[in-house]
C-alpha positions as a Markdown table, in Angstrom:
| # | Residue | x | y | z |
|---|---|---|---|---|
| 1 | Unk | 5.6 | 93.6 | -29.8 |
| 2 | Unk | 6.8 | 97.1 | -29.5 |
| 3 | Unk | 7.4 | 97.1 | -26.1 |
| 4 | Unk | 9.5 | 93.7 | -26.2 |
| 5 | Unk | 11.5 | 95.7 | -29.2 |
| 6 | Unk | 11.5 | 99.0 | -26.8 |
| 7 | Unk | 13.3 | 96.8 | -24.4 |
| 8 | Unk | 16.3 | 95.4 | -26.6 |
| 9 | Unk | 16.5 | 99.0 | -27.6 |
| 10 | Unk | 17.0 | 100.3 | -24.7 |
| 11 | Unk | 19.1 | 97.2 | -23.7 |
| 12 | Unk | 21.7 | 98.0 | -26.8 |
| 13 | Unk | 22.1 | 101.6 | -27.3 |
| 14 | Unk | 25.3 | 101.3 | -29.5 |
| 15 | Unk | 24.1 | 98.7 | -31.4 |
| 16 | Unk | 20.6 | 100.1 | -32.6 |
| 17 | Unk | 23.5 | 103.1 | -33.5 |
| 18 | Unk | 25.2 | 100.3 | -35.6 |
| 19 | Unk | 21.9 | 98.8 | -37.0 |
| 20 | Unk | 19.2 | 101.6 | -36.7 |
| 21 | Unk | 17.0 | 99.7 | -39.6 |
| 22 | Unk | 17.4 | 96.5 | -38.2 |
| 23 | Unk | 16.5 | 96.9 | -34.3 |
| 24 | Unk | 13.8 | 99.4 | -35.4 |
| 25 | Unk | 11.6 | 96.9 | -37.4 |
| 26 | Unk | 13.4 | 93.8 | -35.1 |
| 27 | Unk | 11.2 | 91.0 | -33.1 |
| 28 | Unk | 8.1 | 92.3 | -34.9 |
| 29 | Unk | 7.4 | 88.8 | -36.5 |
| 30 | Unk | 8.7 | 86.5 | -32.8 |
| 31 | Unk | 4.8 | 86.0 | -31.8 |
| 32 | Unk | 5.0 | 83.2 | -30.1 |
| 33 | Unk | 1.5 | 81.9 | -32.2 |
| 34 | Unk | 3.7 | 82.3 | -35.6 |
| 35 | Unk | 7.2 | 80.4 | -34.1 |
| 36 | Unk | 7.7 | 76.5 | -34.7 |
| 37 | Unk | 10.5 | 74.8 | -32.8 |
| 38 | Unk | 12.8 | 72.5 | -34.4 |
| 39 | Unk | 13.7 | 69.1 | -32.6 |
| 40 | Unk | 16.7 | 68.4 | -31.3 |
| 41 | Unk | 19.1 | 65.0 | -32.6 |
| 42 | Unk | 21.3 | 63.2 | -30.3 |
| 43 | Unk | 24.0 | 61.3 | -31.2 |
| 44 | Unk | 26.3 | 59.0 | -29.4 |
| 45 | Unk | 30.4 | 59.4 | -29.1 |
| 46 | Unk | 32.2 | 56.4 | -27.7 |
| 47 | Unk | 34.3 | 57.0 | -24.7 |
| 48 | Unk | 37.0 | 55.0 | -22.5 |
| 49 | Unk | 35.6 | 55.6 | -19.3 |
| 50 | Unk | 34.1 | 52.8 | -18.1 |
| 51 | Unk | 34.7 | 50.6 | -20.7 |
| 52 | Unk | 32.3 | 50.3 | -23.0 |
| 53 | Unk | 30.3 | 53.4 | -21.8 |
| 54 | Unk | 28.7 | 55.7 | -24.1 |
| 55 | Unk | 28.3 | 59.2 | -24.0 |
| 56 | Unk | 25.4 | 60.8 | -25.1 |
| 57 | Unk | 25.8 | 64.3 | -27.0 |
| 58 | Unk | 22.6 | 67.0 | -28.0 |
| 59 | Unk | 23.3 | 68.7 | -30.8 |
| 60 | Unk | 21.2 | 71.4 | -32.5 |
| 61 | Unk | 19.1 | 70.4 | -35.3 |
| 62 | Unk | 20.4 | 73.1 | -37.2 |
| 63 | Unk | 23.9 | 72.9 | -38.7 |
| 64 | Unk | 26.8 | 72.9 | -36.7 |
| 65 | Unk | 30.3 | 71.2 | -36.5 |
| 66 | Unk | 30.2 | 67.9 | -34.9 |
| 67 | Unk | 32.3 | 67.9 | -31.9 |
| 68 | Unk | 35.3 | 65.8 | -31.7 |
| 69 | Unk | 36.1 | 62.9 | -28.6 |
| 70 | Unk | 39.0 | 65.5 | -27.9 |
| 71 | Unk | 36.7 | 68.5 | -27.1 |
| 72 | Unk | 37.7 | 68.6 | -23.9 |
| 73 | Unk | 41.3 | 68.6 | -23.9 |
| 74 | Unk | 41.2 | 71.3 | -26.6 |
| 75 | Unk | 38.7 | 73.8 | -24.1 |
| 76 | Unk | 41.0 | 73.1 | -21.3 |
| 77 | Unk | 43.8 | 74.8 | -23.1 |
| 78 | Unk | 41.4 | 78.4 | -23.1 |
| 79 | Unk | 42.8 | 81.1 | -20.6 |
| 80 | Unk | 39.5 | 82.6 | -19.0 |
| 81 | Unk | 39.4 | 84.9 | -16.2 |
| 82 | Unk | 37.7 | 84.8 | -12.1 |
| 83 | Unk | 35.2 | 87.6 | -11.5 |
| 84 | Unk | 37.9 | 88.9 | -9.5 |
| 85 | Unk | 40.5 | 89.0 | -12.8 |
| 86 | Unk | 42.9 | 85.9 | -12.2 |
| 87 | Unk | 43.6 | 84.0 | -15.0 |
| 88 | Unk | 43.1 | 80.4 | -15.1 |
| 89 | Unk | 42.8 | 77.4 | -17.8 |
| 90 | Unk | 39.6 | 75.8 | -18.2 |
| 91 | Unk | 40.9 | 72.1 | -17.1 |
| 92 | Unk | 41.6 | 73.4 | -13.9 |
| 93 | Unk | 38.2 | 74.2 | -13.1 |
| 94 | Unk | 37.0 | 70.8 | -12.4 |
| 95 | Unk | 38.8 | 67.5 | -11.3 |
| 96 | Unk | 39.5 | 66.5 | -15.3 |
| 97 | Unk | 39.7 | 62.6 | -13.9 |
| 98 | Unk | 36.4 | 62.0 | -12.3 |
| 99 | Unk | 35.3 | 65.3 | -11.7 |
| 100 | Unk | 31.4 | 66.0 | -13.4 |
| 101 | Unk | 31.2 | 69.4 | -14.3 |
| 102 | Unk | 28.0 | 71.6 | -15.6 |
| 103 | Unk | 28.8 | 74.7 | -17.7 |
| 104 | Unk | 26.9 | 77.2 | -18.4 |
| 105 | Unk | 27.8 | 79.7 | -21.2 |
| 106 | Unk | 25.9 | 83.2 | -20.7 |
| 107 | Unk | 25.4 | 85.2 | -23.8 |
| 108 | Unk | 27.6 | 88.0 | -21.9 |
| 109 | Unk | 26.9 | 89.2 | -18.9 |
| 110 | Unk | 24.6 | 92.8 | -19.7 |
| 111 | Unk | 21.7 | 90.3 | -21.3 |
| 112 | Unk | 18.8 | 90.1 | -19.3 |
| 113 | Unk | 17.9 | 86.7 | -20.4 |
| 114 | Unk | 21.6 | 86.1 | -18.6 |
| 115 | Unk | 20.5 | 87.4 | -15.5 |
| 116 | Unk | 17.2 | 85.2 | -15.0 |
| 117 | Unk | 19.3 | 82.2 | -16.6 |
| 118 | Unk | 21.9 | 82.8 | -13.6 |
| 119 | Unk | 19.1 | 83.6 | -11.1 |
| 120 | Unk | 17.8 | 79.8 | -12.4 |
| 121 | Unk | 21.3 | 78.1 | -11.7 |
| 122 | Unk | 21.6 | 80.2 | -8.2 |
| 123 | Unk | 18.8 | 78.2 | -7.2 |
| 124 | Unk | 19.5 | 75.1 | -8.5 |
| 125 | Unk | 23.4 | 75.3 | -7.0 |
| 126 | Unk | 22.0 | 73.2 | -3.3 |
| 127 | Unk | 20.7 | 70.4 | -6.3 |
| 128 | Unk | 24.4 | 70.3 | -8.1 |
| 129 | Unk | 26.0 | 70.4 | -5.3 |
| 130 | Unk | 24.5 | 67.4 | -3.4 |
| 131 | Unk | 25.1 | 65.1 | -6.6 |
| 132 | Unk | 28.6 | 66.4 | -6.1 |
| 133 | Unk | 28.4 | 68.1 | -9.5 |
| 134 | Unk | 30.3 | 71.5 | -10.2 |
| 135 | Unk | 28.5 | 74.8 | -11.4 |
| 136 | Unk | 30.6 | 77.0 | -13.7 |
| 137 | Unk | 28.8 | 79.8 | -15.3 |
| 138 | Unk | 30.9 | 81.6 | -18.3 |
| 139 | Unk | 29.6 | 84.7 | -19.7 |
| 140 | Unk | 31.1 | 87.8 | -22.0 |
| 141 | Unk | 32.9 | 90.7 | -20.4 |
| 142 | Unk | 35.9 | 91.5 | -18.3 |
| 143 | Unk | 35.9 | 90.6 | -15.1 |
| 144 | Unk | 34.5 | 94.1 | -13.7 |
| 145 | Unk | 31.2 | 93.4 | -15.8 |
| 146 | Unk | 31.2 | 89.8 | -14.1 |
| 147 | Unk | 31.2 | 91.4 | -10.5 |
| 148 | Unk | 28.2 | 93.9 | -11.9 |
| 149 | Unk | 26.5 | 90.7 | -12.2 |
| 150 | Unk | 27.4 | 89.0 | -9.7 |
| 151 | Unk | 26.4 | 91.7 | -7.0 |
| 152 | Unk | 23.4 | 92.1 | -8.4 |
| 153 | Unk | 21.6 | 88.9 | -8.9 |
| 154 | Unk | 23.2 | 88.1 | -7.3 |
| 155 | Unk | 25.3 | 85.2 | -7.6 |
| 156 | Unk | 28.2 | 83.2 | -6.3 |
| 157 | Unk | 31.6 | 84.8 | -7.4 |
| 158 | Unk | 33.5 | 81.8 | -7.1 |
| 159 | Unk | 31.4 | 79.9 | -9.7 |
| 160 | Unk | 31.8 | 83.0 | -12.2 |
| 161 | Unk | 34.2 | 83.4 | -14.8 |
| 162 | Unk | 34.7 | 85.9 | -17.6 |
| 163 | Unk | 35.9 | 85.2 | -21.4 |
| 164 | Unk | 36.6 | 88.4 | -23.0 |
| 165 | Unk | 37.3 | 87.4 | -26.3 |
| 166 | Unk | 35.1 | 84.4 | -26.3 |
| 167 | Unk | 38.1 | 82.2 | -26.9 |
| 168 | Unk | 36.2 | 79.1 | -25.4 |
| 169 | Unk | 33.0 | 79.7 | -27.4 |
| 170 | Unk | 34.6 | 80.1 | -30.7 |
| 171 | Unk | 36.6 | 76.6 | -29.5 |
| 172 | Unk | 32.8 | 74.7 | -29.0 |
| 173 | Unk | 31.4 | 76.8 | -32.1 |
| 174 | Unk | 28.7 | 78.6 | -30.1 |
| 175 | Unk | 26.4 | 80.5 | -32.6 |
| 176 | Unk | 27.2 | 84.3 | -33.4 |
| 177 | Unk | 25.6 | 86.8 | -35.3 |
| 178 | Unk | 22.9 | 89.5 | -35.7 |
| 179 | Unk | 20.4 | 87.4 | -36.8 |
| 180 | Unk | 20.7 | 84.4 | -34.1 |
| 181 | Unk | 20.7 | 87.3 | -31.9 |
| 182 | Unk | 17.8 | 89.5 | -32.6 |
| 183 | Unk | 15.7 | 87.0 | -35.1 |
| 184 | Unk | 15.8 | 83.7 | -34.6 |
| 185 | Unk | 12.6 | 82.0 | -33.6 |
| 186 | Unk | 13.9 | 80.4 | -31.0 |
| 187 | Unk | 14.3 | 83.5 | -29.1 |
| 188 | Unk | 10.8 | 83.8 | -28.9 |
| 189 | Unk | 10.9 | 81.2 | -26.3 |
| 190 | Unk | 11.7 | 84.1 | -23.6 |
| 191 | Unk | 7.8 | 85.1 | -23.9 |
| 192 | Unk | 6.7 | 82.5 | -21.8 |
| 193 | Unk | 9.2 | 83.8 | -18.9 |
| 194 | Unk | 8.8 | 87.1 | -18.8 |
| 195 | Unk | 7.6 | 87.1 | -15.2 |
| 196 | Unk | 11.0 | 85.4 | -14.5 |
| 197 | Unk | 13.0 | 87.4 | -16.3 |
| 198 | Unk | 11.1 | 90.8 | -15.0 |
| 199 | Unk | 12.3 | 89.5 | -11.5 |
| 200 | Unk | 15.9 | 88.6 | -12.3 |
| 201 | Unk | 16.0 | 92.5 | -13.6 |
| 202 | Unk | 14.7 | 94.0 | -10.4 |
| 203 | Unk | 18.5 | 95.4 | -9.8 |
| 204 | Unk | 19.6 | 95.1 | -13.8 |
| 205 | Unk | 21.8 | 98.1 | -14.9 |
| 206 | Unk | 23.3 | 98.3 | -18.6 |
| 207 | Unk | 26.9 | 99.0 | -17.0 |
| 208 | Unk | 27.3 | 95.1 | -17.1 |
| 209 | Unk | 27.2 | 95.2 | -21.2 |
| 210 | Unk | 30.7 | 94.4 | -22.7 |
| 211 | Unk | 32.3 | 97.9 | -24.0 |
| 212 | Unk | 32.7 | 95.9 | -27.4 |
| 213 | Unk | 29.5 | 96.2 | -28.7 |
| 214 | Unk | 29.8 | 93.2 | -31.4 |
| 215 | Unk | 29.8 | 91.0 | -28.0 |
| 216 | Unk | 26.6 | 91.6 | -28.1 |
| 217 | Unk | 25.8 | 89.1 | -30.6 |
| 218 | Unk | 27.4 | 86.2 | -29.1 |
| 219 | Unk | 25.2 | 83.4 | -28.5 |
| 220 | Unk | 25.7 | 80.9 | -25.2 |
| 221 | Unk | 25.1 | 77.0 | -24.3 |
| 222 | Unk | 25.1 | 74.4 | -21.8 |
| 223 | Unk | 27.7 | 71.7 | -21.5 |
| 224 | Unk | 28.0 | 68.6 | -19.2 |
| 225 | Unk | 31.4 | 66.9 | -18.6 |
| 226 | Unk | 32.9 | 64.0 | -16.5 |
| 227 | Unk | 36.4 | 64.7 | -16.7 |
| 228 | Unk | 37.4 | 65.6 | -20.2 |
| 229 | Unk | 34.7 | 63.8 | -21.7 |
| 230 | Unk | 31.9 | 65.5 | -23.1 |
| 231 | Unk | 28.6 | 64.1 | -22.2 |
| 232 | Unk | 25.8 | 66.3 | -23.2 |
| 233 | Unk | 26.3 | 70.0 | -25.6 |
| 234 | Unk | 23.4 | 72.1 | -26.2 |
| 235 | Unk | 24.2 | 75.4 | -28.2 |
| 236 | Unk | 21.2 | 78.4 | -28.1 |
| 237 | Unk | 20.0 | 78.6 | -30.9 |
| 238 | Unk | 18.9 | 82.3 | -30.0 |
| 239 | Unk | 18.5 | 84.5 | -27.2 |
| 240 | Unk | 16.7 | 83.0 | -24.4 |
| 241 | Unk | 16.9 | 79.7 | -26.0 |
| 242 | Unk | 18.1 | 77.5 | -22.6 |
| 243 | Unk | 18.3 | 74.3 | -21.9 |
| 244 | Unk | 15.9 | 72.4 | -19.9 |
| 245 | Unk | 17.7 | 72.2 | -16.9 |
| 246 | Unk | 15.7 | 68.9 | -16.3 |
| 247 | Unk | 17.7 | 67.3 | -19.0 |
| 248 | Unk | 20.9 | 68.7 | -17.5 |
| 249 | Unk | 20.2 | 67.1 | -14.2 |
| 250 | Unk | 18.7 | 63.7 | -15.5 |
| 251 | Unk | 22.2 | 63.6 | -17.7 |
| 252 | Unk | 23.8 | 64.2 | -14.3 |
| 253 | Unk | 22.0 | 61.7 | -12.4 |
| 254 | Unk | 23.2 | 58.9 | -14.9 |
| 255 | Unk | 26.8 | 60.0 | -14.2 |
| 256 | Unk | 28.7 | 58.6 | -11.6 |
| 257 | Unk | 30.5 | 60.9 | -9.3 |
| 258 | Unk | 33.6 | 59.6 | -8.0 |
């Protein structure tokens, strides 16, 4: 395990200044023979589309705030920003009638587990797009860390956007904290990837962190909408902790696309 803790090390410089105790002793019990996985529920929210339709909603196992039929129209009130630094509202990044829309919340845009999860929905964009589903990756930072990124993986500008102060995951109550971050057991998950990830970091550099080093600790999520309505939610439970992008298309292959 040291060198998976040598990496996060060198990874968050300012934070093992913050927390020297707890990064020096950190992922030393994450072997993958010692983690167990929790199951995921699902419940169902009725929705108006399509009449008697019902949505179907993933939700961590662990507690968390159930969210509301309105989630949508709430999220498209948050300001976030293009990789190039234009502001725009969240509802107008998809068609909020008909339009199906997959988004993809980064941890922020210096994690490495970031960069193999956006290297994963690079090559999965050609799939979204012929189901006439839109792609719209969110991750930590200004702008000028999401165009590090974006260079570098690299991936499309256009379906990048930046949320400083991580108004929109506060609003769908994505995790937070030292201890989602750096020992959960769900982040233990990124051990079985680490070929992937090693090849998403061929051209990593740090300079893509967030200057606020408490960003650091944000954790991200996947989210599936048609419209406003919220179909599916999955929040990371820890680092590395995606979601099956199997279940994200086989949610989107139930949906109609107008």
């Amino acid at each position: 395990m040291a060198t998976m803790s040598s990496r996060i090390v060198i990874g968050y410089p300012n934070l093992k200044s913050q927390f020297p105790s707890v990064i020096s002793s950190s992922f030393h019990f994450l072997t993958p023979k010692k983690v167990s996985f929790k199951p995921t529920k699902q419940i169902t929210l009725k929705g108006n589309a399509g009449g008697n339709s019902r949505f179907m909603v993933k939700v961590s196992s662990s507690p968390a705030p159930e969210f509301s039929t309105n989630i949508g129209d709430i999220l498209g009130e948050v300001t976030v920003f293009t990789a190039s630094g234009q502001p725009v509202l969240f509802r107008d990044l998809w068609d909020q009638n008909e339009g199906v829309a997959v988004v993809a919340f980064l941890r922020h845009f210096g994690c490495f587990c970031c960069w193999e999860l956006a290297s994963v929905l690079k090559e999965a964009m050609p799939k979204f797009d012929s189901a006439g589903v839109k792609l719209i990756v969110v991750g930590v930072g200004t702008p000028d860390k999401a165009r590090i990124l974006a260079e570098r993986v690299p991936f499309p500008m256009d379906s990048l956007y930046a949320d400083p102060e991580r108004k929109a995951y506060d609003v769908l109550g994505l995790y937070y904290g030292l201890g989602r971050t750096f020992f959960n057991p769900a982040s233990a998950k990124v051990f079985s990837r680490v070929d992937q990830v090693k090849k998403a970091m061929e051209n990593y550099t740090i300079k893509a962190t967030p200057d606020d080093v408490s960003s650091v600790l944000q954790q991200g999520g996947m989210f599936v909408f048609k419209g406003n309505q919220l179909l599916y939610a999955r929040k990371d439970e820890g680092t590395g902790d995606h979601a099956p992008l199997d279940d994200i298309f086989d949610v989107c292959r139930r949906t109609p696309v107008a």
